[in-house]
PDB file of N, CA, C and O in Angstrom, chain B, residues numbered from 101:
ATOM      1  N   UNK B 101     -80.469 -48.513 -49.751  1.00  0.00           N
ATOM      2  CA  UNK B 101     -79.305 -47.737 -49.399  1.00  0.00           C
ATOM      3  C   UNK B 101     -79.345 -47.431 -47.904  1.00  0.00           C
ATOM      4  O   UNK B 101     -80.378 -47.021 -47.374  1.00  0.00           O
ATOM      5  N   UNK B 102     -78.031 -47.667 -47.119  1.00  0.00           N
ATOM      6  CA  UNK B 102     -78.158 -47.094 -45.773  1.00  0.00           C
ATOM      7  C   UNK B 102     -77.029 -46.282 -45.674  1.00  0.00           C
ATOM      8  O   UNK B 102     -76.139 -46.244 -46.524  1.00  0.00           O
ATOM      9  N   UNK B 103     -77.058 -45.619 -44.623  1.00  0.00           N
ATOM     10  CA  UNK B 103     -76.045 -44.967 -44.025  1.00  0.00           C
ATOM     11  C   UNK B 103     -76.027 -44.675 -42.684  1.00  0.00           C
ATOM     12  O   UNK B 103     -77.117 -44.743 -42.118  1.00  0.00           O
ATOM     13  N   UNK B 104     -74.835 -44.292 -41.870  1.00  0.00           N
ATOM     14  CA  UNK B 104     -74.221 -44.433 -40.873  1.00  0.00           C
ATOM     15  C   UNK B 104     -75.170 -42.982 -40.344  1.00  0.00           C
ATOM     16  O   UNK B 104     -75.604 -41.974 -40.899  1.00  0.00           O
ATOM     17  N   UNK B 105     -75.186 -43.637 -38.756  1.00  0.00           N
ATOM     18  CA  UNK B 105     -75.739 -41.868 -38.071  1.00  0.00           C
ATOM     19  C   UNK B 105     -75.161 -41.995 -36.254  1.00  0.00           C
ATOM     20  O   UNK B 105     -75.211 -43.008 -35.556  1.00  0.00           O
ATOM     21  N   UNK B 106     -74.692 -40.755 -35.897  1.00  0.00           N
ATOM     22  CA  UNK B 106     -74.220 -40.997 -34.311  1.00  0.00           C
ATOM     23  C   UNK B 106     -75.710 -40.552 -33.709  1.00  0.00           C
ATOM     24  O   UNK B 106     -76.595 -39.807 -34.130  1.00  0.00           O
ATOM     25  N   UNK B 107     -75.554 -41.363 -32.533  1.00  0.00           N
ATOM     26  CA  UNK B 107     -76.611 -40.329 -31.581  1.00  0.00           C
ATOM     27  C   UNK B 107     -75.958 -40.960 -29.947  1.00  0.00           C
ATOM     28  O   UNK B 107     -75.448 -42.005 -29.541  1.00  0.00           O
ATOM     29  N   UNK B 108     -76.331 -39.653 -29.389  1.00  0.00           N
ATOM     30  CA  UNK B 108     -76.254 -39.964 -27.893  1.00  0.00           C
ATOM     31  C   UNK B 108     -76.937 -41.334 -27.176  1.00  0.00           C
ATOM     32  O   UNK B 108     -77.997 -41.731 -27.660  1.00  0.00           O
ATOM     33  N   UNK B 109     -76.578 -41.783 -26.472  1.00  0.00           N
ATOM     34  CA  UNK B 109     -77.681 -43.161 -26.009  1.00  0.00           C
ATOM     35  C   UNK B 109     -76.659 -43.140 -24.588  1.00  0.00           C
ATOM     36  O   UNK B 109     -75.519 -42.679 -24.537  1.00  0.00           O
ATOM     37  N   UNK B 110     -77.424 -43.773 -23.487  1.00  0.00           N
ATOM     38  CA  UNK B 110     -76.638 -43.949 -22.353  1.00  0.00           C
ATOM     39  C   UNK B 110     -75.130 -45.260 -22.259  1.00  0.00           C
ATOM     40  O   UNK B 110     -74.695 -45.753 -23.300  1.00  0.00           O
ATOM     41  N   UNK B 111     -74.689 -45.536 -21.223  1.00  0.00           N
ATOM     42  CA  UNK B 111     -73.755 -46.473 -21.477  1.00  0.00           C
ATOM     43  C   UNK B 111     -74.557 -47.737 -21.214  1.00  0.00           C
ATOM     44  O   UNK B 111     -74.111 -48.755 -21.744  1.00  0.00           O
ATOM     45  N   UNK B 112     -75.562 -47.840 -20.556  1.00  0.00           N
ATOM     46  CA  UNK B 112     -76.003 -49.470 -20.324  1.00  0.00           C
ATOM     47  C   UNK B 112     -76.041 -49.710 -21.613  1.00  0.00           C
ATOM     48  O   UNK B 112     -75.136 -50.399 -22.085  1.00  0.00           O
ATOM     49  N   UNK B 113     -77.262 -49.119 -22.620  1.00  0.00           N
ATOM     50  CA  UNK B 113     -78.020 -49.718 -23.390  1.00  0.00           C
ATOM     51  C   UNK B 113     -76.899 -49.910 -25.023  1.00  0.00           C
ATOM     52  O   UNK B 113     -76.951 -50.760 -25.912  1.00  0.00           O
ATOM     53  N   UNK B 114     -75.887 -48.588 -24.818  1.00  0.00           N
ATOM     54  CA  UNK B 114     -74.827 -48.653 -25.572  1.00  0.00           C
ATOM     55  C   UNK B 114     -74.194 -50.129 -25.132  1.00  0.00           C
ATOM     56  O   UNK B 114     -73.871 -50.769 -26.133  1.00  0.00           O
ATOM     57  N   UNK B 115     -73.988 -50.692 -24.125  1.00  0.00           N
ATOM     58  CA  UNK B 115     -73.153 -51.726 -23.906  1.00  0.00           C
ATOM     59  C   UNK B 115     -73.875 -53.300 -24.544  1.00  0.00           C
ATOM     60  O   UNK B 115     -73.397 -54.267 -25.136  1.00  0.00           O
ATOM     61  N   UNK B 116     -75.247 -52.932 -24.060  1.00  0.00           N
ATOM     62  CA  UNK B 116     -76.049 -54.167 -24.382  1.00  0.00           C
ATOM     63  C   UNK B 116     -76.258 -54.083 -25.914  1.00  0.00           C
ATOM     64  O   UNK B 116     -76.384 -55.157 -26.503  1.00  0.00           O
ATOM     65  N   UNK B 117     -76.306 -53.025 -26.572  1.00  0.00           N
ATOM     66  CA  UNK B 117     -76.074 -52.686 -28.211  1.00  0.00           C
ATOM     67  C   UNK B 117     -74.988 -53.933 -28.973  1.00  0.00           C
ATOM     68  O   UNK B 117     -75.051 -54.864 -29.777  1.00  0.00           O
ATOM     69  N   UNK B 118     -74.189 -53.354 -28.268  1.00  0.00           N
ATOM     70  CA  UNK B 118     -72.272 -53.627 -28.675  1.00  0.00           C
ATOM     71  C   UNK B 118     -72.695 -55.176 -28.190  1.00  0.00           C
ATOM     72  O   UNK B 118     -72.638 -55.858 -29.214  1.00  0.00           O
ATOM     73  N   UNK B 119     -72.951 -55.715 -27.465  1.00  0.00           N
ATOM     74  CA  UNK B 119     -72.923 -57.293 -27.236  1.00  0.00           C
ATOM     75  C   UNK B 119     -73.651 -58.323 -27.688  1.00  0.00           C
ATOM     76  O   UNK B 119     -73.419 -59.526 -27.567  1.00  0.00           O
ATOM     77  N   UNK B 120     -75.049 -57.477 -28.513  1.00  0.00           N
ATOM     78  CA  UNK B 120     -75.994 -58.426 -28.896  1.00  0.00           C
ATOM     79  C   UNK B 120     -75.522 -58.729 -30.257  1.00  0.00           C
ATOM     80  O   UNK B 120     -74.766 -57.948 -30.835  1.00  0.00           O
ATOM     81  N   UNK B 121     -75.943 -59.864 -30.819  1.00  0.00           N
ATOM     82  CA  UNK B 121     -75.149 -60.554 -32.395  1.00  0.00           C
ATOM     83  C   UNK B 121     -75.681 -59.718 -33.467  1.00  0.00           C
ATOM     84  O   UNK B 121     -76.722 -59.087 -33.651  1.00  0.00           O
ATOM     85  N   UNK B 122     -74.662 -59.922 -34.075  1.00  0.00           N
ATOM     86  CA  UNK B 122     -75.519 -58.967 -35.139  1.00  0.00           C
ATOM     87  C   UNK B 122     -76.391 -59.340 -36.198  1.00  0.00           C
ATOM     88  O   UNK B 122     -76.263 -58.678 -37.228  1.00  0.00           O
ATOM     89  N   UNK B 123     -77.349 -60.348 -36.192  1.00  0.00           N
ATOM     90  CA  UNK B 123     -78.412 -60.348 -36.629  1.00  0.00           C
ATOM     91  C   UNK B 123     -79.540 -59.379 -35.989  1.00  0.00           C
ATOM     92  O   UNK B 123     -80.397 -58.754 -36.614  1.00  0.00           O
ATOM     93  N   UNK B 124     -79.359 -59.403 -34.778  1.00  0.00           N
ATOM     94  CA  UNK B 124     -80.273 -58.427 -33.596  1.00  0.00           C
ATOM     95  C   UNK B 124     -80.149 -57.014 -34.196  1.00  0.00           C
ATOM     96  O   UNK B 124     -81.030 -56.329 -34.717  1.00  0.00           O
ATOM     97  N   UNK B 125     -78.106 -56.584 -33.890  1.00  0.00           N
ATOM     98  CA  UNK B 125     -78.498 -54.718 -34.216  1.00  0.00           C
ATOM     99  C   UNK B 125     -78.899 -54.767 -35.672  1.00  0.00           C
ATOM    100  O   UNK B 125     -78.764 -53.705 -36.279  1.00  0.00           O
ATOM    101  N   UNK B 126     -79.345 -55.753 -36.311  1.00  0.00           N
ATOM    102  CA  UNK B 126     -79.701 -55.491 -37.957  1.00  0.00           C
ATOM    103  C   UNK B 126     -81.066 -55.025 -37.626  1.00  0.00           C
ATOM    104  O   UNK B 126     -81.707 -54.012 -37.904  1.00  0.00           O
ATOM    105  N   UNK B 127     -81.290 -56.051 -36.972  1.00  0.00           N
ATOM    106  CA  UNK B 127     -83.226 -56.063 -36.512  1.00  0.00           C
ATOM    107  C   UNK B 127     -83.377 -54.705 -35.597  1.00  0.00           C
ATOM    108  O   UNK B 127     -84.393 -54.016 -35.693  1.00  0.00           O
ATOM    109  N   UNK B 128     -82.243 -54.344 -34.653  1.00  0.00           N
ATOM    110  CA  UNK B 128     -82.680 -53.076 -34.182  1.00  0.00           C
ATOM    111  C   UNK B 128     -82.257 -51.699 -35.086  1.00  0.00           C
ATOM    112  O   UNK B 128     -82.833 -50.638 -34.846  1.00  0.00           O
ATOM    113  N   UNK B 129     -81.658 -51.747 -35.692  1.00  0.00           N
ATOM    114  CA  UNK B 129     -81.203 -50.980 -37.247  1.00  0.00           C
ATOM    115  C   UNK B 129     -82.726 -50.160 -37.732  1.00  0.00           C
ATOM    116  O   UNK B 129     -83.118 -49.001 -37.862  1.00  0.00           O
ATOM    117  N   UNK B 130     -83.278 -51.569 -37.898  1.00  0.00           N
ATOM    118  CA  UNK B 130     -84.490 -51.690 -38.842  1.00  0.00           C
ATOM    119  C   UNK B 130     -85.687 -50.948 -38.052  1.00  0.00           C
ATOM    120  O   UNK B 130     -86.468 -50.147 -38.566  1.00  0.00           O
ATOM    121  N   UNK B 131     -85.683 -51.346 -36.772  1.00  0.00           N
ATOM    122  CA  UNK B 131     -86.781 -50.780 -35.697  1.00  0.00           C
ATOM    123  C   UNK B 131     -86.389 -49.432 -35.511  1.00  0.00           C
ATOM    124  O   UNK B 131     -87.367 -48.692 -35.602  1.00  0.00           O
ATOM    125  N   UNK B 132     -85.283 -48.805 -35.275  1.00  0.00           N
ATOM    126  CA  UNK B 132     -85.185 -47.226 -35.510  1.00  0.00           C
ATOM    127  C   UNK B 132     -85.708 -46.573 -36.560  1.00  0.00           C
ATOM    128  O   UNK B 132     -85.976 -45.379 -36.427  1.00  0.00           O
ATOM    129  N   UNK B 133     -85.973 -47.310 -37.929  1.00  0.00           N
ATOM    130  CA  UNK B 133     -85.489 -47.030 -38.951  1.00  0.00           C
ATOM    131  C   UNK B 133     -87.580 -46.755 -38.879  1.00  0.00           C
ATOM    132  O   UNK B 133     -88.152 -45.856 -39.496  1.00  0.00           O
ATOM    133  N   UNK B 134     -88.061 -47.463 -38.266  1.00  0.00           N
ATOM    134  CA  UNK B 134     -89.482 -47.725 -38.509  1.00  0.00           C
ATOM    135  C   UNK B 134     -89.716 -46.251 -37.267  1.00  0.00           C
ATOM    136  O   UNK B 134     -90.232 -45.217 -37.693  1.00  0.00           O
ATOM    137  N   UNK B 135     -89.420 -46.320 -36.275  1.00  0.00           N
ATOM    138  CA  UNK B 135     -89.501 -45.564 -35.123  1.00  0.00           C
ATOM    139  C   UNK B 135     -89.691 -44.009 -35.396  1.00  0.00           C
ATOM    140  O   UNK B 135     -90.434 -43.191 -34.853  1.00  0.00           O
ATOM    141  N   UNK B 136     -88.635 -43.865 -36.565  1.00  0.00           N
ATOM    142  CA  UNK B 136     -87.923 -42.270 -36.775  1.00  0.00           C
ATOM    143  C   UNK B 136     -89.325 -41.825 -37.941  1.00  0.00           C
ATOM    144  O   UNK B 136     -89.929 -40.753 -37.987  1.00  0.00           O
ATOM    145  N   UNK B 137     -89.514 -42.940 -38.707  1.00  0.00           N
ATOM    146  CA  UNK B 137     -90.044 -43.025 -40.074  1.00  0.00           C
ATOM    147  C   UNK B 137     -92.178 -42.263 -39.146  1.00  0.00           C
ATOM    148  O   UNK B 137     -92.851 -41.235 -39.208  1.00  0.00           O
ATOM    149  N   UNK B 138     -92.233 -43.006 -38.779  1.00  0.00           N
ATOM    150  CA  UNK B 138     -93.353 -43.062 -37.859  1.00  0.00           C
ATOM    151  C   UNK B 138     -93.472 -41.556 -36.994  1.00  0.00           C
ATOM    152  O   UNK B 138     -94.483 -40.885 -36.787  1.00  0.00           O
ATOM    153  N   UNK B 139     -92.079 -41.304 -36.587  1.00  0.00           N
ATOM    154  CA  UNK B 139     -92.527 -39.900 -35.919  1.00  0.00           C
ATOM    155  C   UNK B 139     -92.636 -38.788 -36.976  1.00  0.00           C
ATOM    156  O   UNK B 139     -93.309 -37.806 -36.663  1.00  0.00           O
ATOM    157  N   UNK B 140     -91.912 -38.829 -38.494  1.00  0.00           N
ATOM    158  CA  UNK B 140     -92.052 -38.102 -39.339  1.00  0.00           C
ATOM    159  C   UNK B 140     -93.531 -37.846 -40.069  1.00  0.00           C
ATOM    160  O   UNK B 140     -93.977 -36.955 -40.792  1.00  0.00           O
ATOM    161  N   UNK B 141     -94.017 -38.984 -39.556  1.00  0.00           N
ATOM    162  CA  UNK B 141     -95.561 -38.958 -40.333  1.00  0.00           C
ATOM    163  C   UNK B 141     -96.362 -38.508 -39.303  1.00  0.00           C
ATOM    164  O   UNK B 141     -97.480 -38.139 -39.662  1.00  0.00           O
ATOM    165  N   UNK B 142     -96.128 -38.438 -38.201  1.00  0.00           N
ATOM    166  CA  UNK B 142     -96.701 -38.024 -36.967  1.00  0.00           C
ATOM    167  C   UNK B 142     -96.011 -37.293 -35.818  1.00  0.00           C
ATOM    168  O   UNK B 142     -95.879 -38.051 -34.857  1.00  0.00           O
ATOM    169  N   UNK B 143     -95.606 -36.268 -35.638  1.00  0.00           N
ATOM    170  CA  UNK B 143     -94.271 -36.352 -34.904  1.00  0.00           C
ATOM    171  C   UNK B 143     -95.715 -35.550 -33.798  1.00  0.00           C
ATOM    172  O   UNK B 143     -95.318 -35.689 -32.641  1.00  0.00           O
ATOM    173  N   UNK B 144     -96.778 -35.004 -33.781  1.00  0.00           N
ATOM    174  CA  UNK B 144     -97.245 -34.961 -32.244  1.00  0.00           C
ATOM    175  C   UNK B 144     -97.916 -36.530 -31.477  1.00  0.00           C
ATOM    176  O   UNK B 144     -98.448 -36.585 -30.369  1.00  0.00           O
ATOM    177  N   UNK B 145     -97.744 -37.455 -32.232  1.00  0.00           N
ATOM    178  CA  UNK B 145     -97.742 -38.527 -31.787  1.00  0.00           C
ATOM    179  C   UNK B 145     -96.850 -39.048 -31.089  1.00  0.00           C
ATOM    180  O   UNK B 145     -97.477 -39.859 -30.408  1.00  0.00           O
ATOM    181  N   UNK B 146     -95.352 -39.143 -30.691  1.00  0.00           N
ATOM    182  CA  UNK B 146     -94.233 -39.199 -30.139  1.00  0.00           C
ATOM    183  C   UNK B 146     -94.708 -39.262 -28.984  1.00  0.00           C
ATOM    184  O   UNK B 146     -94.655 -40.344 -28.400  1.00  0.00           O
ATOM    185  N   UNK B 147     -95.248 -38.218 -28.401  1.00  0.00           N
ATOM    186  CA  UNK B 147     -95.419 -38.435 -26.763  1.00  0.00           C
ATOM    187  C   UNK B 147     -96.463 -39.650 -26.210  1.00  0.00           C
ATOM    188  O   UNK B 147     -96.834 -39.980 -25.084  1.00  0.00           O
ATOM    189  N   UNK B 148     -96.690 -40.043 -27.291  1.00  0.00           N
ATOM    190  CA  UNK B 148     -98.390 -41.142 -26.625  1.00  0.00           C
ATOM    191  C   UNK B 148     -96.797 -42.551 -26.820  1.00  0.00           C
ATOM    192  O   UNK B 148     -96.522 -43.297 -25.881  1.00  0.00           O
ATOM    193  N   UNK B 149     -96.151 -42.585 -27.942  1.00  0.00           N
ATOM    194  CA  UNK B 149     -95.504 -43.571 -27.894  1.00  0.00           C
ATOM    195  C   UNK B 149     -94.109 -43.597 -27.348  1.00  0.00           C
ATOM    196  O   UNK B 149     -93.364 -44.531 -27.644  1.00  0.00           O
ATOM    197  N   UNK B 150     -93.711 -42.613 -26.560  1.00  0.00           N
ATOM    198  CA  UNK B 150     -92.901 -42.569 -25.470  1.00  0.00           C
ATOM    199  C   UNK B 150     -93.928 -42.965 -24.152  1.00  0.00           C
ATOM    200  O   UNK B 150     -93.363 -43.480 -23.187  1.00  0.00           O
ATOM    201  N   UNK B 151     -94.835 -42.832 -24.101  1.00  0.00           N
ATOM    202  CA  UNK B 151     -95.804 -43.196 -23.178  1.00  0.00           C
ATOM    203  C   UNK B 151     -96.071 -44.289 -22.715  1.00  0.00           C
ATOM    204  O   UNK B 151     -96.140 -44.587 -21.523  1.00  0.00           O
ATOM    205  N   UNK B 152     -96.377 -45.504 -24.375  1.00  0.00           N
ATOM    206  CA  UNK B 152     -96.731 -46.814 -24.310  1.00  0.00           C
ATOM    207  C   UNK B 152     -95.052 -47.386 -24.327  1.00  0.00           C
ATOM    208  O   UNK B 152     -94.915 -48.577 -24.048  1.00  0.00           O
ATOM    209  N   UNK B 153     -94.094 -46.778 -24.566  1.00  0.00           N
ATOM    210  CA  UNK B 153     -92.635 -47.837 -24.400  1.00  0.00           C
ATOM    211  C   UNK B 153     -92.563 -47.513 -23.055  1.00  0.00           C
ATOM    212  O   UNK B 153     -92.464 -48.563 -22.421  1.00  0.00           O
ATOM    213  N   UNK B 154     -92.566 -46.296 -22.136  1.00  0.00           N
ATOM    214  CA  UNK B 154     -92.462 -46.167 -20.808  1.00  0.00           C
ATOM    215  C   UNK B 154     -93.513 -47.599 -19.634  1.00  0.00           C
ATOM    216  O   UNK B 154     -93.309 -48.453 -18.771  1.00  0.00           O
ATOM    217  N   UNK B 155     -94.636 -46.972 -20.461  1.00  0.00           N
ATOM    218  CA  UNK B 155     -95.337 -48.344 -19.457  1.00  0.00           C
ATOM    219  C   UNK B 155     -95.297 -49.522 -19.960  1.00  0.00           C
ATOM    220  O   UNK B 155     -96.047 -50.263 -19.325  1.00  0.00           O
ATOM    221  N   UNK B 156     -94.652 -50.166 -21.002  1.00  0.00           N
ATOM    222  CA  UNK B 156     -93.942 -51.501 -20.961  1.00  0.00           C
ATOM    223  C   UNK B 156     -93.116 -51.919 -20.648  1.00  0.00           C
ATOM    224  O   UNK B 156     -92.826 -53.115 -20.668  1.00  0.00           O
ATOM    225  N   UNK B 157     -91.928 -50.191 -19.913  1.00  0.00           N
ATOM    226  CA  UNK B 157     -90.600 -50.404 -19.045  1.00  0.00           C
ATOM    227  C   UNK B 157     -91.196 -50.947 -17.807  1.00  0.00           C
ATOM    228  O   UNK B 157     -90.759 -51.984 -17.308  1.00  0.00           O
ATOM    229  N   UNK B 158     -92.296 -50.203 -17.230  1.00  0.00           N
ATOM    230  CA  UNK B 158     -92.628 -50.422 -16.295  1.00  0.00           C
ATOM    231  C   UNK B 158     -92.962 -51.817 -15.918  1.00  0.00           C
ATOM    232  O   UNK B 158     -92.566 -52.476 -14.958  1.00  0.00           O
ATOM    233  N   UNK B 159     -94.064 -52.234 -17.216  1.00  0.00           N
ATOM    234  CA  UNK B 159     -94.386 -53.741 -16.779  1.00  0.00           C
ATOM    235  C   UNK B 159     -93.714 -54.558 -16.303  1.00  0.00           C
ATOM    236  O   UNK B 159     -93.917 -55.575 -15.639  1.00  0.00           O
ATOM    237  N   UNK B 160     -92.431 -53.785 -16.885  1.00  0.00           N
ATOM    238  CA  UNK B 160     -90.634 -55.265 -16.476  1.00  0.00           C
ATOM    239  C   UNK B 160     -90.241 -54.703 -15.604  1.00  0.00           C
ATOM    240  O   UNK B 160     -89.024 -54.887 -15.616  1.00  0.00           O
ATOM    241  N   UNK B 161     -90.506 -54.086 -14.789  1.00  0.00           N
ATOM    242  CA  UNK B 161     -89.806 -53.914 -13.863  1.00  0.00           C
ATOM    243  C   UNK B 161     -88.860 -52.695 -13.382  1.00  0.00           C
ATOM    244  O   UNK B 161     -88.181 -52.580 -12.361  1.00  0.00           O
ATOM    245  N   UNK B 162     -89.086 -51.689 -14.650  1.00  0.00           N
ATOM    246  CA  UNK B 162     -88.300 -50.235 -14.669  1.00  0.00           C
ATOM    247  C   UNK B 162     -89.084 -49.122 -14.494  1.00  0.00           C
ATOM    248  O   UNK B 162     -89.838 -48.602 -15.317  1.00  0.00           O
ATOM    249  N   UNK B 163     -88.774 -48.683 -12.976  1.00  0.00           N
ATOM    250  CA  UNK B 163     -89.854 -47.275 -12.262  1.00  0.00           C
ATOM    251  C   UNK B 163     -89.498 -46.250 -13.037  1.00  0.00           C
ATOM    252  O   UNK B 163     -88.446 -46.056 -13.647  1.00  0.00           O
ATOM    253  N   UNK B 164     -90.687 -45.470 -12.942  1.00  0.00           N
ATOM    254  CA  UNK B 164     -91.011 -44.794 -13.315  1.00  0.00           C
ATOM    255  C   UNK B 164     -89.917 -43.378 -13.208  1.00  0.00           C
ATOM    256  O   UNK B 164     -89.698 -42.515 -14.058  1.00  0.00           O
ATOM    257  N   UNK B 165     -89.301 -43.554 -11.689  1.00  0.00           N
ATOM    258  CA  UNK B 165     -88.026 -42.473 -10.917  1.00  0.00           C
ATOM    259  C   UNK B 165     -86.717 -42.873 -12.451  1.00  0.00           C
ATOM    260  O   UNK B 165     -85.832 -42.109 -12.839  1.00  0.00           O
ATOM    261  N   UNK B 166     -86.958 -43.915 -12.867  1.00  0.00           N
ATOM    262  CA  UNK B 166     -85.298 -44.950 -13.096  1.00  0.00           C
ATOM    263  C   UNK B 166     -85.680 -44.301 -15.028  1.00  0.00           C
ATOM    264  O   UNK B 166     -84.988 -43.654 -15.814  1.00  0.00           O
ATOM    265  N   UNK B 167     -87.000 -44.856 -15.122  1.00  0.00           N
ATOM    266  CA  UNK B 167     -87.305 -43.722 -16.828  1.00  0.00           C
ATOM    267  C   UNK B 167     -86.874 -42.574 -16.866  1.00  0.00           C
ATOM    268  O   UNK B 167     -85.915 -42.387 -17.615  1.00  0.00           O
ATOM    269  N   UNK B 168     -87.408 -41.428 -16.100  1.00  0.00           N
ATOM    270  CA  UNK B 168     -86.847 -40.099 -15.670  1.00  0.00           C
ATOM    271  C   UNK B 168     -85.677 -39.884 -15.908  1.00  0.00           C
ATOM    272  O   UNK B 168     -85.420 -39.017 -16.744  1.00  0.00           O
ATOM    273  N   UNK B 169     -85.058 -40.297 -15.532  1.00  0.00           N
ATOM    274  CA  UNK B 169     -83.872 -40.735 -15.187  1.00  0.00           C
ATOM    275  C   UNK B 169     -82.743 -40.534 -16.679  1.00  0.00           C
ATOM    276  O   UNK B 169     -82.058 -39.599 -17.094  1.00  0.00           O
ATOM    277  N   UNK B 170     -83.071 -42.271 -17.262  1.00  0.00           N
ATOM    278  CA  UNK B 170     -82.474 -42.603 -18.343  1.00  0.00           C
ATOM    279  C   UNK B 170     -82.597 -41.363 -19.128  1.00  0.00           C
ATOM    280  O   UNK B 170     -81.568 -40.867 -19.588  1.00  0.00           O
ATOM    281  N   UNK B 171     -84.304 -40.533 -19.434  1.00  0.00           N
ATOM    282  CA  UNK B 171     -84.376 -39.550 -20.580  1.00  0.00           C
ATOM    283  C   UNK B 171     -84.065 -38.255 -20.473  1.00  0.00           C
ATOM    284  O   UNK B 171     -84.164 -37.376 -21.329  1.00  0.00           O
ATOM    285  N   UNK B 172     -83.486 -38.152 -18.803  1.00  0.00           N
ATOM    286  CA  UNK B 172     -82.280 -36.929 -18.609  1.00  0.00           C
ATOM    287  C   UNK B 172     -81.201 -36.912 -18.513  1.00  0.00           C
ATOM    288  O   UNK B 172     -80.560 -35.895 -18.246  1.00  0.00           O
ATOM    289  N   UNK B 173     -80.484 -38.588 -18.802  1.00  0.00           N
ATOM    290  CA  UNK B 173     -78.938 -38.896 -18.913  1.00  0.00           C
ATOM    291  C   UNK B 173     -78.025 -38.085 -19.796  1.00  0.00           C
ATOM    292  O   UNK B 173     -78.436 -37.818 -20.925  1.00  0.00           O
ATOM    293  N   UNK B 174     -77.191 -37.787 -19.533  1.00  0.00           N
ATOM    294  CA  UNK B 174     -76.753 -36.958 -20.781  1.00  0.00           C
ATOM    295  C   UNK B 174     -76.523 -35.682 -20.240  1.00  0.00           C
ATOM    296  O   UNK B 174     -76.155 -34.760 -20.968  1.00  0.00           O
TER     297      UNK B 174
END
């Protein structure tokens, strides 16, 4: 069973959402779905894995100023 949920997100990543096929937002559907599930079983864990997605932004190429950033958009 699924169901529908809103959440805030910026406009890039909203845009790149909306354009990728939808086999992808199924697959990214599914990765929230693991993400949310994961902080419920651990939710003081959250900050180590905002940590390790931050420094894999970084690896590609997204500073550290530009993270900041995105997770005060809004």
């Amino acid at each position: 069973m699924t169901t529908t949920i809103n959440m805030e997100i910026d406009e890039t990543t909203a845009n790149i959402y909306t354009a990728a096929p939808a086999e992808d937002r199924n697959r990214l559907s599914v990765l929230w779905g693991v993400l949310i599930r994961e902080y419920q079983a651990a939710p003081s864990s959250l900050g180590k894995l905002m940590d390790e997605i931050g420094n894999k932004a970084e690896e590609r190429g997204l500073t550290a100023e530009e993270l900041e950033s995105i997770l005060h958009a809004g």
